[in-house]
C-alpha positions as CSV (number, residue, x, y, z in Angstrom):
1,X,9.3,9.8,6.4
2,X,7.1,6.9,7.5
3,X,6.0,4.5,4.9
4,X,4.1,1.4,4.6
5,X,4.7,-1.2,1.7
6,X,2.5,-3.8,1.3
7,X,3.6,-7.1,-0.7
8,X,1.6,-9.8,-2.0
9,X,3.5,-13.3,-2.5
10,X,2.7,-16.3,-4.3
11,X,4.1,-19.6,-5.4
12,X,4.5,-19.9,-9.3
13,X,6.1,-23.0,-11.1
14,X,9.2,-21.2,-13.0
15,X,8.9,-18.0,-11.0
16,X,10.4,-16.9,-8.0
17,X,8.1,-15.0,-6.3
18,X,4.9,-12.4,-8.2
19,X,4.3,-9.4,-7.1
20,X,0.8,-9.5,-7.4
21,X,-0.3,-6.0,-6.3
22,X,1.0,-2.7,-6.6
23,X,2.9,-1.6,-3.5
24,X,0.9,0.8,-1.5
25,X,2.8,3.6,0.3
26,X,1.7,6.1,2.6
27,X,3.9,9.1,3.9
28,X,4.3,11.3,6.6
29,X,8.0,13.3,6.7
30,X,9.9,14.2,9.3
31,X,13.0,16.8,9.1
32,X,15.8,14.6,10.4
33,X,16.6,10.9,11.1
34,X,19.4,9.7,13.2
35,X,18.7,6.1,11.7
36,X,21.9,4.7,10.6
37,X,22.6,4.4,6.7
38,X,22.5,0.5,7.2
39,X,18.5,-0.6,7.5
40,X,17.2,-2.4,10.1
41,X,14.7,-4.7,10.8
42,X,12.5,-5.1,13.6
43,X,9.7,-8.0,14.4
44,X,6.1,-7.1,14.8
45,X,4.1,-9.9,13.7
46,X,2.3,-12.3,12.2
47,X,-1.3,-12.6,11.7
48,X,-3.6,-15.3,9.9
49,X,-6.9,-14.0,7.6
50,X,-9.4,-16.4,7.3
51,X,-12.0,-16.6,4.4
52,X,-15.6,-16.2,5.4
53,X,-15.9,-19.8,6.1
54,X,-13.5,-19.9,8.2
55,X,-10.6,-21.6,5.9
56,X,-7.1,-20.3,6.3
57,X,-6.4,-18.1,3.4
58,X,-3.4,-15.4,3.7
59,X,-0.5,-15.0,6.0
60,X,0.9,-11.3,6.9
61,X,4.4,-10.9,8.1
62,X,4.7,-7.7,9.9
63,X,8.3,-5.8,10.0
64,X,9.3,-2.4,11.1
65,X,12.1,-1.2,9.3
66,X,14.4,2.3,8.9
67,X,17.1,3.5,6.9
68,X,18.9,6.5,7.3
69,X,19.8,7.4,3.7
70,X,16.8,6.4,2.6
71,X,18.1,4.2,-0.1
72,X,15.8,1.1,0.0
73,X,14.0,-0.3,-3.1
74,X,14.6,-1.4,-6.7
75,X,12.7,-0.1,-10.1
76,X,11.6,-2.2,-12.7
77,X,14.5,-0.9,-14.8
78,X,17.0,-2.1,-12.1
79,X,18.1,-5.3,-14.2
80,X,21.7,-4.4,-14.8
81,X,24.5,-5.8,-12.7
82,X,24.5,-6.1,-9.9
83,X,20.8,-6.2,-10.0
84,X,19.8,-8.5,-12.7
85,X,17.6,-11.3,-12.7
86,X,19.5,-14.4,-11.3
87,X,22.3,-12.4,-10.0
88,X,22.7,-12.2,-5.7
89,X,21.0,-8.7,-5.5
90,X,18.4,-9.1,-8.8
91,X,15.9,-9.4,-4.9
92,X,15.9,-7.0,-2.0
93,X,13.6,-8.9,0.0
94,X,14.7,-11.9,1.4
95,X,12.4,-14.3,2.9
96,X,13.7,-18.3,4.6
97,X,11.1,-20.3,5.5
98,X,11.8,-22.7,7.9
99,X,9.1,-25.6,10.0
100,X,9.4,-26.9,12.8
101,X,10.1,-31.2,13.6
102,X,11.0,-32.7,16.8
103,X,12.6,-29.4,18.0
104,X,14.5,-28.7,14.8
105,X,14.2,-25.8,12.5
106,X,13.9,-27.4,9.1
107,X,14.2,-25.1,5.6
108,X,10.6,-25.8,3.7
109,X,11.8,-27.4,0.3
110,X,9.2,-27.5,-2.5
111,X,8.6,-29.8,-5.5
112,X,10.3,-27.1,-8.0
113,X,13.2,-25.6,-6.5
114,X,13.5,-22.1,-8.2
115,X,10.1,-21.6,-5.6
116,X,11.2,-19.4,-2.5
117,X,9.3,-16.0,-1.4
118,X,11.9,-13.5,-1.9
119,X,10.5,-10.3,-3.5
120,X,12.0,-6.8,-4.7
121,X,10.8,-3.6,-2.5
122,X,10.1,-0.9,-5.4
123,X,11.6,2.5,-4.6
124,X,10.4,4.9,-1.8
125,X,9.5,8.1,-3.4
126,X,10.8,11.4,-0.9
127,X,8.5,14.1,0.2
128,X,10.2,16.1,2.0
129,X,14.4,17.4,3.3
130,X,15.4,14.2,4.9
131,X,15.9,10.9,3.3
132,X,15.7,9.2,6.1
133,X,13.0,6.8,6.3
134,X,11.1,4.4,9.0
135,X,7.8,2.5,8.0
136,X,6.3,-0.4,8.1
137,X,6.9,-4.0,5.3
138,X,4.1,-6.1,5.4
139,X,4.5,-9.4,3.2
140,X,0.9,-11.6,2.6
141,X,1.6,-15.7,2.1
142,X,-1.1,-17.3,0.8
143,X,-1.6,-20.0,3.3
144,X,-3.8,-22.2,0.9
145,X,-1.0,-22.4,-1.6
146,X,1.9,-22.9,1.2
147,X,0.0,-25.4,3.4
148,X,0.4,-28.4,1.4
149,X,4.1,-28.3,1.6
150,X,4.4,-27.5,5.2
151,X,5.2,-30.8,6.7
152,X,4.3,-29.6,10.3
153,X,2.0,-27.0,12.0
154,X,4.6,-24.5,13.1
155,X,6.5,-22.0,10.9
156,X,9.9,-19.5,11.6
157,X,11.0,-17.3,8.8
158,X,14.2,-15.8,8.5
159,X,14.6,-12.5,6.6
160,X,16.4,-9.1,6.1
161,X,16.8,-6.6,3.2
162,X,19.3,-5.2,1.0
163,X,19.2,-1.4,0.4
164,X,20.7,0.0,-3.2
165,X,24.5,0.6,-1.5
166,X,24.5,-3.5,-1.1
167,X,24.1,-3.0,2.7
168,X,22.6,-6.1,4.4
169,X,20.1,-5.0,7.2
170,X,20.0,-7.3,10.4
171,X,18.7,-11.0,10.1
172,X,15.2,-10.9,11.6
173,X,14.0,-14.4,12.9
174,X,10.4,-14.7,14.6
175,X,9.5,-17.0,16.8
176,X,7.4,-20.0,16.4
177,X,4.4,-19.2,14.8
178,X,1.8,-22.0,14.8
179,X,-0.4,-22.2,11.9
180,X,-4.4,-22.4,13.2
């Protein structure tokens, strides 16, 4: 199956991270995956979207990602242990961002420190024999929020996901990316 699931993030005094928009997801099945049960991550991008004059307004980190048993994603229901809310799995999503100063890789701190960007991937729904999935994660920053507490013009993020078993998928880290 091939999916893309689109996330909206936004910085909220008190709150973690808001998902702001309904995931959108879009299928197309295949019969048989040889992706392993584990997910995994790859980098695609990261583009900017600017307003129509011109001012930096969103952020879209673009990720590939597959799993072979097709277990990614948490319900709104999913607030038992080990997935409840200030517990190390309530999020599935997880998002380090990082700037860069004089060569160093810095973690971005902000005023209220319960702020970060990790989000919770709902559940894929399964269309066809195989629940093995691939499809693309796109995650949208809003720039005009983040910008004031980015203490340089250069960003790196960090991130993986955590499918429903508790399997980790592999640490993704992009390269630079300089903010126009």
């Amino acid at each position: 199956m091939k999916h893309i699931v689109r996330q909206r993030g936004i910085l909220l005094p008190g709150f973690l991270v808001l998902l702001l928009l309904p995931l959108l997801m879009h299928s197309g099945c295949s019969t048989e995956s040889d992706f392993p049960d584990e997910p995994v991550l790859r980098y695609l991008g990261f583009d900017f979207i600017h307003d129509e004059g011109g001012d930096l307004r969103e952020g879209i980190l673009r990720l590939e990602f597959t799993d072979g048993d097709g277990d990614i994603g948490l319900g709104k229901g999913d607030t038992l242990p080990p997935y409840h809310y200030g517990g190390g799995h309530y999020y599935n999503f997880y998002i380090y961002l990082h700037t860069v100063q004089n060569g160093q890789y810095v973690a971005v701190e902000f005023p209220d420190t319960t702020m970060n960007f990790h989000s919770r991937i709902p559940p894929v729904d399964f269309n066809g024999k195989s629940r093995g999935i691939t499809g693309v994660l796109e995650y949208t920053f809003d720039m005009w929020i983040m910008k004031p507490f980015l203490p340089s013009d250069t960003i790196m993020i960090k991130t993986w996901i955590t499918d429903r078993a508790l399997n980790n998928s592999n640490v993704v880290t992009t390269p630079d990316i300089a903010i126009p």
